[in-house]
C-alpha positions as a Markdown table, in Angstrom:
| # | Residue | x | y | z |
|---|---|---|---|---|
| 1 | Unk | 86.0 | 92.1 | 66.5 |
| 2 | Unk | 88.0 | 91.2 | 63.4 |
| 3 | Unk | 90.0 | 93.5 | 61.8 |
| 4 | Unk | 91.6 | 93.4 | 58.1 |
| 5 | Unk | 94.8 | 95.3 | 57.5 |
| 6 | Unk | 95.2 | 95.7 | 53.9 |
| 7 | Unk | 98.8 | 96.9 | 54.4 |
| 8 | Unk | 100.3 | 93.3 | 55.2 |
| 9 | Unk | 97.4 | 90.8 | 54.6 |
| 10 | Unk | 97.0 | 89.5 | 58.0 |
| 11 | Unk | 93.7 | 89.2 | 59.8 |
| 12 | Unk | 94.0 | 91.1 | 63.1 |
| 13 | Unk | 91.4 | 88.8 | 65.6 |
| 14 | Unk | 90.7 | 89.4 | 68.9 |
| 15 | Unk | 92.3 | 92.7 | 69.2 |
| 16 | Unk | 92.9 | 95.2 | 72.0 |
| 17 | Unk | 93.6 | 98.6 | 70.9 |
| 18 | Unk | 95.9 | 100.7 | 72.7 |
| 19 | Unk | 95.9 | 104.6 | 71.8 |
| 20 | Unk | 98.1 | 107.1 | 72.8 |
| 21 | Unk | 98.4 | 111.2 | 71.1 |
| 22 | Unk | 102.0 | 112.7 | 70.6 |
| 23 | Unk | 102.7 | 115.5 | 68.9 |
| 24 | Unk | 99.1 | 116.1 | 67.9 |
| 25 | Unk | 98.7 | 112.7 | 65.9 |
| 26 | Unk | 97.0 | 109.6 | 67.1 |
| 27 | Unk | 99.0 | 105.6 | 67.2 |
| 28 | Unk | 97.6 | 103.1 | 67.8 |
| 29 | Unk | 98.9 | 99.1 | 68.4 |
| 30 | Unk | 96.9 | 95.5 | 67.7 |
| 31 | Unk | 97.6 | 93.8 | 71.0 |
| 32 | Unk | 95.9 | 90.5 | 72.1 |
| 33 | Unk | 92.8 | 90.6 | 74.6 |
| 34 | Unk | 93.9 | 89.8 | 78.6 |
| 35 | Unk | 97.4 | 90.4 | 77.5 |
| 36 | Unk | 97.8 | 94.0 | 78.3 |
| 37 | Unk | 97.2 | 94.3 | 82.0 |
| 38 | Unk | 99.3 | 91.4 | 82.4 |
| 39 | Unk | 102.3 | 93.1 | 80.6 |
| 40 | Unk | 101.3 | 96.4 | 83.1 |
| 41 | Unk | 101.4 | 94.1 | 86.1 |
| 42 | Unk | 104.3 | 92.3 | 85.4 |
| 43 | Unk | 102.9 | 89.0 | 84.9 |
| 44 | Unk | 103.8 | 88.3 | 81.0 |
| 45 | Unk | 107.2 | 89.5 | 80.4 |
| 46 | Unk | 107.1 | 88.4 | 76.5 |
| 47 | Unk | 106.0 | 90.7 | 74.0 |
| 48 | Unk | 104.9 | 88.6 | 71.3 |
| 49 | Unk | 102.4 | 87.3 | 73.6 |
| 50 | Unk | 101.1 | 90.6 | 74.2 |
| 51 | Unk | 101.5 | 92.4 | 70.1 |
| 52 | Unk | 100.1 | 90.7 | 67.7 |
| 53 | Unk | 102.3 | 92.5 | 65.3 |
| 54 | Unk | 104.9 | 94.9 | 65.8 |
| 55 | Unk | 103.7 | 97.4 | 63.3 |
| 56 | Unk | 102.7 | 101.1 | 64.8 |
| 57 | Unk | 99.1 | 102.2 | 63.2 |
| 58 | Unk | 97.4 | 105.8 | 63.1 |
| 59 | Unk | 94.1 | 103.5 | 62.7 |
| 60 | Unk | 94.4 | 99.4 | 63.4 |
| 61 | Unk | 90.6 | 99.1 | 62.0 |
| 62 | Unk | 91.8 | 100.5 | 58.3 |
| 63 | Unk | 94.9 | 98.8 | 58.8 |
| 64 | Unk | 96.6 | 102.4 | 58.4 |
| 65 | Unk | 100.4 | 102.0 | 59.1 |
| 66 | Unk | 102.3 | 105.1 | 60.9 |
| 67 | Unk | 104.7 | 106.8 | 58.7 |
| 68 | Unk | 108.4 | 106.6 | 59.7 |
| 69 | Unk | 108.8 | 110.7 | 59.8 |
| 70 | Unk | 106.0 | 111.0 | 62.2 |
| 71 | Unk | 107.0 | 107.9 | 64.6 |
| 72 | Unk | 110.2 | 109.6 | 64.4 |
| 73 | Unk | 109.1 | 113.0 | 65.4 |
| 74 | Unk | 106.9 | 111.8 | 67.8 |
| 75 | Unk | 108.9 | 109.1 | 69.8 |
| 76 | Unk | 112.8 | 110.3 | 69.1 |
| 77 | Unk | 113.3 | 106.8 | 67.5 |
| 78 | Unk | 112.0 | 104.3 | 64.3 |
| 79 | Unk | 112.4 | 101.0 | 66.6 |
| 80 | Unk | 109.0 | 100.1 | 66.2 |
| 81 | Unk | 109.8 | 97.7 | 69.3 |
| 82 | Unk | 110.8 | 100.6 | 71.6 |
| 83 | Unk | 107.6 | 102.6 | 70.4 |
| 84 | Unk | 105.3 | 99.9 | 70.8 |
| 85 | Unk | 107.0 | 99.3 | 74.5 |
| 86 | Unk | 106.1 | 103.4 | 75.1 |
| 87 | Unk | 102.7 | 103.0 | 73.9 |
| 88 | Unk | 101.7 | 100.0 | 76.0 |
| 89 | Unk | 103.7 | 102.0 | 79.4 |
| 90 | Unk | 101.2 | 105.1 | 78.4 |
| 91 | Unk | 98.7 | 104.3 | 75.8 |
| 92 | Unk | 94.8 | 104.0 | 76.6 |
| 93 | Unk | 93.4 | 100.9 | 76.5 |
| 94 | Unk | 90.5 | 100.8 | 74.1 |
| 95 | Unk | 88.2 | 98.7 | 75.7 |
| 96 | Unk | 83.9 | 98.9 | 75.8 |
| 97 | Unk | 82.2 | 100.5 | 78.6 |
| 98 | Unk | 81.1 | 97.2 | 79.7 |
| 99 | Unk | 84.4 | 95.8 | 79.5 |
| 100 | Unk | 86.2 | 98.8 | 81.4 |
| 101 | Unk | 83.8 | 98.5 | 84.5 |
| 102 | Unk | 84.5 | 94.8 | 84.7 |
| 103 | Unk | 88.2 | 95.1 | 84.4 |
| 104 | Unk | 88.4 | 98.4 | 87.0 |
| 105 | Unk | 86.2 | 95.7 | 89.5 |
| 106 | Unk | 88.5 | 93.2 | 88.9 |
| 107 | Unk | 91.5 | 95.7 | 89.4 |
| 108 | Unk | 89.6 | 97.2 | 93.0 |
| 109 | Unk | 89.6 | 93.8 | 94.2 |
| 110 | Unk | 93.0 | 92.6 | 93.0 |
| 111 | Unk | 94.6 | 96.0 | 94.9 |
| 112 | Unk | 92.6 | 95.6 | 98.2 |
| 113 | Unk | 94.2 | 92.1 | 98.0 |
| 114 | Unk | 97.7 | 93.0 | 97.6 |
| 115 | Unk | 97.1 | 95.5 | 100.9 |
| 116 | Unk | 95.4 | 92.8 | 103.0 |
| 117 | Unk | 98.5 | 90.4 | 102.2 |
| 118 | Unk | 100.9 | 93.1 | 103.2 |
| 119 | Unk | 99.5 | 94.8 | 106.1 |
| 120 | Unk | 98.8 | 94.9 | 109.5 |
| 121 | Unk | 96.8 | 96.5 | 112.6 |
| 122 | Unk | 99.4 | 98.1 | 114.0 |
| 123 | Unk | 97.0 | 97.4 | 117.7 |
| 124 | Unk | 96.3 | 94.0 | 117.1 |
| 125 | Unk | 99.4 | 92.7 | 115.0 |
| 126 | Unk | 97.4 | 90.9 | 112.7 |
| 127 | Unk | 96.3 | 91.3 | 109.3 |
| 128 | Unk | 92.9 | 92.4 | 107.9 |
| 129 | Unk | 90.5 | 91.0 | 106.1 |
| 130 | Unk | 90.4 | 91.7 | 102.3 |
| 131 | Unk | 86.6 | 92.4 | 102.5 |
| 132 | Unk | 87.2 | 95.3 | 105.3 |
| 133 | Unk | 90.2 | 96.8 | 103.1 |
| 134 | Unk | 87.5 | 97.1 | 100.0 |
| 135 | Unk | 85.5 | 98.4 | 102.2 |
| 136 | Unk | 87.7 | 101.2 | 103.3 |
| 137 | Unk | 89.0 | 101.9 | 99.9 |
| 138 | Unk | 84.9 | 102.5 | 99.1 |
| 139 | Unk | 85.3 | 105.3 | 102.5 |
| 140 | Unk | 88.5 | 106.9 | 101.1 |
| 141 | Unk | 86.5 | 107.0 | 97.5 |
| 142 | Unk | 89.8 | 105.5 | 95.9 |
| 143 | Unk | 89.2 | 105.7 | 91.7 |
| 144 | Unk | 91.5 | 102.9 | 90.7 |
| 145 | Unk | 93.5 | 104.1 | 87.5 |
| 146 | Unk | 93.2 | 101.5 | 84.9 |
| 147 | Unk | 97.0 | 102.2 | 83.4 |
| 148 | Unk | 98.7 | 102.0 | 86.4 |
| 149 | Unk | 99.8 | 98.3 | 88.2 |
| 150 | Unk | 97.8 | 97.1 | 90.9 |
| 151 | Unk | 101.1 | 97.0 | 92.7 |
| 152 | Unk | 101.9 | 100.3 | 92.3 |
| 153 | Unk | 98.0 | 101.7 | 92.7 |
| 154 | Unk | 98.0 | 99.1 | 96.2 |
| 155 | Unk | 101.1 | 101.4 | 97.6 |
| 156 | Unk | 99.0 | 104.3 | 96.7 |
| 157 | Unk | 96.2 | 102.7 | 99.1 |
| 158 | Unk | 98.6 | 102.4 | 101.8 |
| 159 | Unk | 99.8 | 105.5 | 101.9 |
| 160 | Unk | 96.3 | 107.1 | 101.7 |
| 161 | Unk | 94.1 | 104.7 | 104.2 |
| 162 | Unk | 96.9 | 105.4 | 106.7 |
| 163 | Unk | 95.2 | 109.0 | 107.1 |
| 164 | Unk | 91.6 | 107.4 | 108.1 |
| 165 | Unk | 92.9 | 104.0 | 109.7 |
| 166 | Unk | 95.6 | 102.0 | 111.8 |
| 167 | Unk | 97.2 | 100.1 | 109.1 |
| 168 | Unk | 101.0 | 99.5 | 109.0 |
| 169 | Unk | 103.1 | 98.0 | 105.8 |
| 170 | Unk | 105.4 | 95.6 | 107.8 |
| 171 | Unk | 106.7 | 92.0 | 108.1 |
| 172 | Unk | 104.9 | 89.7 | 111.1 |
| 173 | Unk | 107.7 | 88.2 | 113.2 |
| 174 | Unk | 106.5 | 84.6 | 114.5 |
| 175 | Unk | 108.0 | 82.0 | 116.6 |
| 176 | Unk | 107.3 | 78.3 | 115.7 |
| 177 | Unk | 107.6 | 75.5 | 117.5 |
| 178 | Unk | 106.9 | 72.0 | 115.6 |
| 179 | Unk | 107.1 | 68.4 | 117.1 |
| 180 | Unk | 110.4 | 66.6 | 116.4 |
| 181 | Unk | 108.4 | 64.0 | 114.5 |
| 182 | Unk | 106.5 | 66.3 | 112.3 |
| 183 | Unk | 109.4 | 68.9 | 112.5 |
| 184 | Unk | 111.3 | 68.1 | 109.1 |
| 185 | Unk | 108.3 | 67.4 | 106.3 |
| 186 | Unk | 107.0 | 70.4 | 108.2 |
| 187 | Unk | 109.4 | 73.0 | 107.7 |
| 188 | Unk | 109.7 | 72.0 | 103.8 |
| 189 | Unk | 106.1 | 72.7 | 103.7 |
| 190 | Unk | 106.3 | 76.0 | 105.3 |
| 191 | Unk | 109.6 | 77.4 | 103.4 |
| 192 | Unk | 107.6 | 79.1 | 100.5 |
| 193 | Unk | 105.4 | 80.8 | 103.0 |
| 194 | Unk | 109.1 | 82.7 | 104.9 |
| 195 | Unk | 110.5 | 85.9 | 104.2 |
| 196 | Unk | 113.4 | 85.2 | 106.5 |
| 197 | Unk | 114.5 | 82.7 | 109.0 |
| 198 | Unk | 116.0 | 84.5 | 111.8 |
| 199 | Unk | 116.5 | 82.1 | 114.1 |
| 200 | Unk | 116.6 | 78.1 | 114.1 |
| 201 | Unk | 116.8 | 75.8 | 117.4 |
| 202 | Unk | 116.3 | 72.0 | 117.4 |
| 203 | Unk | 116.8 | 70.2 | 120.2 |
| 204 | Unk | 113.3 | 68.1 | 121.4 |
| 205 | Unk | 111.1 | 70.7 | 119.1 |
| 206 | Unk | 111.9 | 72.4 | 116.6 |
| 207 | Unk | 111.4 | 75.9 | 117.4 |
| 208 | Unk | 111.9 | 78.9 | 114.9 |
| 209 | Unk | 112.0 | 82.7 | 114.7 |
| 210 | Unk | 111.0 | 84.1 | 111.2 |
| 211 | Unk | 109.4 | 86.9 | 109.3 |
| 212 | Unk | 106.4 | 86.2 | 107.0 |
| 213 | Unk | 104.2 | 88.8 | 105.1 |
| 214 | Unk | 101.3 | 88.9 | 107.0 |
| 215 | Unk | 98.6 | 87.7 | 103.9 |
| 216 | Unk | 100.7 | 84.0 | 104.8 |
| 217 | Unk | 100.1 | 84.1 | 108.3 |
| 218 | Unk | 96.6 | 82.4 | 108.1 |
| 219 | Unk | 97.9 | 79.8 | 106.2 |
| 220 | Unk | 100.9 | 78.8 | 108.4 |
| 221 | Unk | 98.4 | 78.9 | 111.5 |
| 222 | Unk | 96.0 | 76.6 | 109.3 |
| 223 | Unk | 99.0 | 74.4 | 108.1 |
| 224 | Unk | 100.3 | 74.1 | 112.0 |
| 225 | Unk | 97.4 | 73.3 | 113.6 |
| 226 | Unk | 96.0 | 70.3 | 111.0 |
| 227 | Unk | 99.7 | 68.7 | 110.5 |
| 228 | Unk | 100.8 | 68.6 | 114.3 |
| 229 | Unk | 96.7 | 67.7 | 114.8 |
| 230 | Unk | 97.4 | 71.2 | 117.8 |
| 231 | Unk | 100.9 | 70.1 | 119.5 |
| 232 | Unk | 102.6 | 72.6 | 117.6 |
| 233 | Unk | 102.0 | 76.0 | 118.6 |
| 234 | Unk | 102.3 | 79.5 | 116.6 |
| 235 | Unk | 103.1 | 83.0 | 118.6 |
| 236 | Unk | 103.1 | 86.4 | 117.2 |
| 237 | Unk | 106.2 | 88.2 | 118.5 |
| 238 | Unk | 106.7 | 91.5 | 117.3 |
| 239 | Unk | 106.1 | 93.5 | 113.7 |
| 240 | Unk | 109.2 | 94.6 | 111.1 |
| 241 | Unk | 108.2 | 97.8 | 109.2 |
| 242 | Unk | 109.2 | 97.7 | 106.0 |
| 243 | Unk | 111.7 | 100.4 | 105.0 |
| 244 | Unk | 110.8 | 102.8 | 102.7 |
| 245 | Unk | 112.7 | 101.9 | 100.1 |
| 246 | Unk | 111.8 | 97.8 | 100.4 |
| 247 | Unk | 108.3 | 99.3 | 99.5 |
| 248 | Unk | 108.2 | 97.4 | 96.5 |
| 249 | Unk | 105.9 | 94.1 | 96.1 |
């Protein structure tokens, strides 16, 4: 879709339109395609990579620019910045029917993701499988909300799948014990996989006590077993809940 706005001359391409009503009168902002739900995530923290101008419209399509009175009225302020900010927190996304379905797919599987990295079986202390997550977010009939974060809608999940199922937002608590001569390039490959290192003893092994989030835990099994060809050795010791107020991803 191209777009002319007569108001400033510039050829709006690509666009995503996000609506929002206040106060009885419709705004709209030109934003760039992709660039939205990244900015609702998280992931793209500039906002000239998500507007393609900072202009507030009643219609981008006729290139119709808000009047200052009404953003005023509307908003409490004229920093077109600041509105456009509110608009992308709360506006709708004005995307095809085609194009919503994909991106709400996309958003299912991106949440049950996010809850397989971060959760457990309480039973078996290990984590599940994103495919069986998906599967009870189907059971639970979870709508995902297309203006909401996949990190905040994946909290959401938790909360609700722990009414049907034995699932448990913790912290695995491993010990590792690595050959002395694999022991050093080892560790530097596992430190971006550790939340914490509790505990650290060298003496003929190396042998560790940490906390990983449990989406790592396959990883640092995999990374063990092929680097120390099996001599090293990974044992699941106990889970950490995560405080309430650590639930944030």
């Amino acid at each position: 879709m191209s777009i002319f706005t007569p108001t400033n001359q510039i050829r709006l391409t690509n666009v995503a339109v996000v609506r929002i009503k206040k106060g009885g009168k419709r705004f709209e902002i030109a934003c760039y395609k992709n660039k939205v739900m990244s900015w609702r995530s998280g992931a793209e923290k500039d906002l000239d990579e998500v507007l393609q101008t900072h202009s507030v419209f009643v219609n981008v399509s006729k290139g119709q620019v808000a009047k200052k009175d009404d953003l005023t009225k509307a908003f409490g302020t004229d920093d077109l910045t600041e509105i456009c900010k509110q608009i992308l927190a709360k506006g709708e996304l004005q995307v095809s029917d085609k194009e919503r379905q994909s991106q709400l797919e996309t958003m299912f599987r991106d949440i049950a993701t996010i809850v397989a990295e971060k959760c457990v079986n309480p039973e078996t202390k290990r984590p599940y499988t994103v495919s069986l997550i998906e599967r009870a977010m189907k059971d639970i009939h979870y709508s995902v909300k297309a203006n909401k974060s996949t990190k905040q809608q994946a909290l959401e999940v938790i909360r609700q799948l722990k009414e049907t199922m034995e699932i448990q937002r913790a912290h695995m608590r491993l010990r590792l014990v690595l050959p002395a001569k694999e022991a050093k390039r080892l560790k530097e490959k596992l430190k971006p996989l550790l939340q914490v290192v509790e505990s650290e003893d060298f003496d003929e092994e190396l042998e560790m006590v940490c906390l990983v989030d449990p989406g790592c835990f396959r990883e640092i099994d995999e990374l063990i077993r092929c680097e120390t060809k099996g001599k090293g050795t990974l044992e699941v010791l106990s889970l950490k809940d995560v405080e309430e107020g650590d639930e944030k991803f």
